[in-house]
N, C-alpha and C positions, 0 to 999 in steps of 0.2 A: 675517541673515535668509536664508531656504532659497532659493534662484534661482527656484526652480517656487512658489514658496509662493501667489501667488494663485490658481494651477489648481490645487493641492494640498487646498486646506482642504477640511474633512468629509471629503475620502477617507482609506479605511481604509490604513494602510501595514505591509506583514508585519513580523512582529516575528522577529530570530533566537531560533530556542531556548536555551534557559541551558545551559552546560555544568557539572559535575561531577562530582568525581573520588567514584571510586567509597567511600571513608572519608566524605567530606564528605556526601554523597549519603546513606550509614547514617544519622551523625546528625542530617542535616535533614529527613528522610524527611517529617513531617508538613509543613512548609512545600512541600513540592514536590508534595504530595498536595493541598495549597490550592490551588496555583498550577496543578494539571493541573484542577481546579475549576472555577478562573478562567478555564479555555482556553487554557492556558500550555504547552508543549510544554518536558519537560527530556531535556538526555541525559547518560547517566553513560557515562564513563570509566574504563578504566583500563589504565594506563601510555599516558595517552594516546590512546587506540584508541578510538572510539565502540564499545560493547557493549552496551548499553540504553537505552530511551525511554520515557519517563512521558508519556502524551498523554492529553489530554482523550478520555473514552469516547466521546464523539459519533464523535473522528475511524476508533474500530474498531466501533461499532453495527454488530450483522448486520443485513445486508438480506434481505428476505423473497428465500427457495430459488426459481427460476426452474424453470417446470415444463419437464423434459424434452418434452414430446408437441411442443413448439411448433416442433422442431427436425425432427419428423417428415417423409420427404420431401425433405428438404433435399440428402441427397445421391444424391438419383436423378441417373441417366444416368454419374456419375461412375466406374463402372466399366468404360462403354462397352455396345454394344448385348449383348454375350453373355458374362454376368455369369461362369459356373461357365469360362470362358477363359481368363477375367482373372487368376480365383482361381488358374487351374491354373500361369499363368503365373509369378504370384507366389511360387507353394511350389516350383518349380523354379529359381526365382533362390535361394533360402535353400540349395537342396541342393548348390550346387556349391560 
């Protein structure tokens, strides 16, 4: 029996992802396409090396585009009081 097991029960415990080599990975393709279904994360291999991850698509759903305007503003003052100085300042560091 697991030491924690009575404050454990009902909670959810991460599962590691399955590994496979990238041969194996070709021909079990549909089982791993189940199993990204299921919410099953795989990664394929090769020579060893992680190089790809079959994840369930929830975990890459785009999220709706954040509208720019909301940023508007946000970087007032940060060039200091006399903006076209700052600038000048700046394109004078790049020239030496």
């Amino acid at each position: 029996m697991h030491p924690y097991g009575l404050y454990c029960h009902g909670m959810k415990t991460p599962t590691r992802p399955q590994t496979k080599g990238a041969e194996e990975a070709r021909q079990q393709l549909p089982a791993i396409l189940s199993a990204a279904e299921s919410g099953r994360t795989t990664l394929i291999t090769r020579h060893g090396r992680n190089v790809a991850a079959v994840v369930p698509v929830s975990a890459v759903q785009r999220r709706s585009a954040v509208s720019l305007l909301d940023l508007a503003g946000t970087g007032r003052g940060m060039w200091g009081h006399d903006v076209s100085r700052s600038i000048a300042k700046q394109r004078d560091e790049w020239n030496r």
